[in-house]
KETI-359885 format. One record per residue (C-alpha): x, y, z; residue in three letters; chain. Coordinates in steps of 0.5 Angstrom, whole numbers, plus 500, padded with zeros to 3 digits. Example, Ala and Ser with C-alpha at 12.3 -4.5 7.8 and 13.67 -1.06 7.14 Angstrom:
# residues 2
<pt x="525" y="491" z="516" code="Ala" unit="A"/>
<pt x="527" y="498" z="514" code="Ser" unit="A"/>
END
This chain:
# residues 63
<pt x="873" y="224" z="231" code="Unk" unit="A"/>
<pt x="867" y="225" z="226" code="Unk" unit="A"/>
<pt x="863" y="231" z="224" code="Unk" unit="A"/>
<pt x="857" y="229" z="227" code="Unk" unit="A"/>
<pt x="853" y="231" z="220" code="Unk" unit="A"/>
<pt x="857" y="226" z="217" code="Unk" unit="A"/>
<pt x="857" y="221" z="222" code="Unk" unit="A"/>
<pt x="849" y="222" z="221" code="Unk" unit="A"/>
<pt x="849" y="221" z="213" code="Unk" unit="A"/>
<pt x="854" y="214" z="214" code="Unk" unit="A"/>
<pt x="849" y="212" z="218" code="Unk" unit="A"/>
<pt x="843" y="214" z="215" code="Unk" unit="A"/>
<pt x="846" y="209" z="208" code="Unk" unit="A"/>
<pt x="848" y="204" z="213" code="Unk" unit="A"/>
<pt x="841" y="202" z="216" code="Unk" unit="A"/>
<pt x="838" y="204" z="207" code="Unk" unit="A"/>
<pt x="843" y="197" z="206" code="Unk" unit="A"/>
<pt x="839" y="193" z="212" code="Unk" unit="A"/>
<pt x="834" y="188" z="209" code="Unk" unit="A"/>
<pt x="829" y="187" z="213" code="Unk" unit="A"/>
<pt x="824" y="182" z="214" code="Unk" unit="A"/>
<pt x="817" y="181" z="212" code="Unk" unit="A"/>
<pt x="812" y="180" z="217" code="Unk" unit="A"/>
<pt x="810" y="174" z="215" code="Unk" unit="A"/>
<pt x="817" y="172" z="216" code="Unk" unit="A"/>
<pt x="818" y="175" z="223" code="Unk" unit="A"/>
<pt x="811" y="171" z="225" code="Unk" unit="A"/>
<pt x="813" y="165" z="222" code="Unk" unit="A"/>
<pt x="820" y="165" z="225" code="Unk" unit="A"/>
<pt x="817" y="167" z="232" code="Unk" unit="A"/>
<pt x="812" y="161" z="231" code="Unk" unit="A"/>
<pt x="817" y="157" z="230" code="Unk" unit="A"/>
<pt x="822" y="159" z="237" code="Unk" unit="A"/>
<pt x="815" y="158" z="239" code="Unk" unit="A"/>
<pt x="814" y="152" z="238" code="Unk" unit="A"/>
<pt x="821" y="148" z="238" code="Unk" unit="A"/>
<pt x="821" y="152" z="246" code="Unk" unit="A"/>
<pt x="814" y="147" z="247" code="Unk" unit="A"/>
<pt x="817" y="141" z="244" code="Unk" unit="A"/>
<pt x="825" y="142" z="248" code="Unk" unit="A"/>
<pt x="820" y="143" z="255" code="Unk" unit="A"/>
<pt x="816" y="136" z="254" code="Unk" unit="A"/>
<pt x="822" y="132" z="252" code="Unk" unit="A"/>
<pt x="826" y="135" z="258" code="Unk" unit="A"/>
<pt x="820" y="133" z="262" code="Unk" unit="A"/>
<pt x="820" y="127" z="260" code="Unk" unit="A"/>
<pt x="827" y="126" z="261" code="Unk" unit="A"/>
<pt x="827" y="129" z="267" code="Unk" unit="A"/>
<pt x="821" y="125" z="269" code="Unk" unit="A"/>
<pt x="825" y="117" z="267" code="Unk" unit="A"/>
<pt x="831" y="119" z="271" code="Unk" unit="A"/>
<pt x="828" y="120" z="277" code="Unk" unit="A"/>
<pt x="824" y="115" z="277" code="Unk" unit="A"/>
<pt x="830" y="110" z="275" code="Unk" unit="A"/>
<pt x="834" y="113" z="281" code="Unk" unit="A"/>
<pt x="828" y="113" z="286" code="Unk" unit="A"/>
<pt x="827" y="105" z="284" code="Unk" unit="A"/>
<pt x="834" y="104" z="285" code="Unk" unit="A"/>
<pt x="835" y="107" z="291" code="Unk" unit="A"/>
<pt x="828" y="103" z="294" code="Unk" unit="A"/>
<pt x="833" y="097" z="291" code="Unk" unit="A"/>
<pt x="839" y="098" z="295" code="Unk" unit="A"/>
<pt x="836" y="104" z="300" code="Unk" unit="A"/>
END
């Protein structure tokens, strides 16, 4: 097991290398989760929407 003072100096030269994005980065980014979330749910819902008609059509046909 480490020295807990050396353990906390790797550490600390670790998370210096880390490059962090820039807030423009992140709000873009998290736009763009957004965004992409928006337009997946209204394709499933349409989606979802014609299997359940073509399967309610089919079982007035042979129901």
């Amino acid at each position: 097991m480490a020295n807990p003072f050396q353990f906390l100096q790797q550490t600390r030269s670790e998370i210096a290398k880390v490059v962090w994005p820039s807030r423009r980065e992140v709000l873009v980014t998290t736009a763009m989760v957004f965004l992409l979330a928006v337009v997946f749910a209204i394709f499933f819902f349409f989606v979802d929407l014609l299997i359940r008609n073509g399967l309610e059509m089919i079982l007035t046909v042979f129901g």
